[in-house]
C-alpha positions as CSV (number, residue, x, y, z in Angstrom):
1,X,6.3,-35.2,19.1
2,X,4.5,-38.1,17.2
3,X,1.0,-38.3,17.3
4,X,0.4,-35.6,19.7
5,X,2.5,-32.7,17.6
6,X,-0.1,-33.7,14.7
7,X,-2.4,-31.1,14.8
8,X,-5.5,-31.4,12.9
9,X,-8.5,-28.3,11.9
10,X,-11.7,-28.3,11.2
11,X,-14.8,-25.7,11.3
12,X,-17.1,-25.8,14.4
13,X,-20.3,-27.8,13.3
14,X,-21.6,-24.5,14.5
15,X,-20.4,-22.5,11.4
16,X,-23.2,-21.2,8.7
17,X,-24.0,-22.6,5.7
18,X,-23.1,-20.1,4.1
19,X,-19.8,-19.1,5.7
20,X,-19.5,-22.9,4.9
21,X,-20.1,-22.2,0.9
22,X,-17.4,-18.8,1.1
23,X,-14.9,-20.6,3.1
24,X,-12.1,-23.7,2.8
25,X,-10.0,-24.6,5.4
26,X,-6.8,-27.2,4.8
27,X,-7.4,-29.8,7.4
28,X,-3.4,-30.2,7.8
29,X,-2.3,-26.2,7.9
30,X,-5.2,-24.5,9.0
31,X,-5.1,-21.8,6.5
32,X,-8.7,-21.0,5.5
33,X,-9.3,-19.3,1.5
34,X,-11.9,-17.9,-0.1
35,X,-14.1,-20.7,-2.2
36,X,-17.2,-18.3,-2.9
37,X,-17.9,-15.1,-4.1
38,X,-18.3,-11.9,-1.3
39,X,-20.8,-9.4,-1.4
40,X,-20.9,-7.3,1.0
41,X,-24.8,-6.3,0.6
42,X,-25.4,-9.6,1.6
43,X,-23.6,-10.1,4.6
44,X,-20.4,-7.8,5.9
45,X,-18.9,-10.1,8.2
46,X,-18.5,-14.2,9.2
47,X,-18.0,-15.5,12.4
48,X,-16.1,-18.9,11.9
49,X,-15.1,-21.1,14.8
50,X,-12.3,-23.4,13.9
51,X,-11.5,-26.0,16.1
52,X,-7.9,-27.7,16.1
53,X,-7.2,-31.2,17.7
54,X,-3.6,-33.0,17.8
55,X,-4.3,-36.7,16.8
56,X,-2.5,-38.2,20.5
57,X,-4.9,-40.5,22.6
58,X,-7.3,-38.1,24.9
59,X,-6.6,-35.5,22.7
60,X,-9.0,-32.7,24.0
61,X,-9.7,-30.0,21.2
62,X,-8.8,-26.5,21.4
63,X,-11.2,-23.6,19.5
64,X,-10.4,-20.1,17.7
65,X,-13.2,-17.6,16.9
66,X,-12.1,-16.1,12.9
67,X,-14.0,-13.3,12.1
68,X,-14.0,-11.8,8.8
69,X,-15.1,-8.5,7.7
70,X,-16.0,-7.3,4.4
71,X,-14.9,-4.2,2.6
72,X,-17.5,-2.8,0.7
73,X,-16.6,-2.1,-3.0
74,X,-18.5,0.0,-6.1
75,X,-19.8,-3.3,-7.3
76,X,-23.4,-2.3,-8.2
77,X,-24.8,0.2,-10.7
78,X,-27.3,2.4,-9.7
79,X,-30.9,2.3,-10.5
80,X,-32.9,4.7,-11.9
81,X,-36.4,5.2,-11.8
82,X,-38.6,7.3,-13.9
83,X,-41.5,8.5,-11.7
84,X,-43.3,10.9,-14.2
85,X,-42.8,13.0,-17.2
86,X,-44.6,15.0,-19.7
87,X,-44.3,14.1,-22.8
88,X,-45.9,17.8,-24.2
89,X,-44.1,21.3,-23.3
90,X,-45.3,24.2,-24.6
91,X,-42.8,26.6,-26.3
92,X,-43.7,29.4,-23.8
93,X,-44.2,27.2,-20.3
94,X,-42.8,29.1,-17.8
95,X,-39.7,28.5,-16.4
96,X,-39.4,26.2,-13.3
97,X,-42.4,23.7,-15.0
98,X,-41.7,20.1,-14.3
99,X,-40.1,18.1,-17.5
100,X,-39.6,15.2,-15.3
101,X,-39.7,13.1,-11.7
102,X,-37.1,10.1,-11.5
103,X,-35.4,8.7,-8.2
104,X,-32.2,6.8,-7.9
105,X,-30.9,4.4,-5.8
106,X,-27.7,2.2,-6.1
107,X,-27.0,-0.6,-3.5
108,X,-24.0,-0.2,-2.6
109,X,-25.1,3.0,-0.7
110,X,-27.9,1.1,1.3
């Protein structure tokens, strides 16, 4: 009771810079929320070490590996690329003959 059932969190000074960006956590609670946007392209998982400390003398602090993963969403349009065309068919070019070349990619497929 007292001091000692006063439990204080914080992130491990060990945390990225940018988990540090995505992520909040309430120094009293311990709940950790979302302060950034996700994309999953960019990274589909944080490791966050949160370290919790009660606020008695000689308190020794106790840690707690969070890892969150990502779910991948449809977030991104897919691109398309135009690689060659003829602008000039003949009426009577067989069939089969090459009207265009394009490629697509989208990113979320990556």
């Amino acid at each position: 009771d007292g001091t000692n059932g006063e439990v204080m969190y914080s992130f491990n000074r060990h945390i990225s810079a940018t988990a540090r960006k995505l992520f909040d956590l309430n120094p009293q609670t311990g709940e950790i929320r979302l302060k950034g946007n996700l994309d999953y392209e960019d990274s589909s998982a944080f490791d966050i070490n949160v370290q919790a400390i009660d606020k008695g003398s000689g308190a020794i602090p106790e840690y707690c590996d969070v890892v969150v993963e990502i779910i991948d969403v449809n977030d991104n349009v897919p691109e398309v690329m135009l690689r060659s065309s003829s602008s000039i068919i003949k009426e009577n070019s067989p069939l089969g003959t090459v009207v265009a070349l394009f490629s697509a990619g989208d990113r979320d497929s990556a």
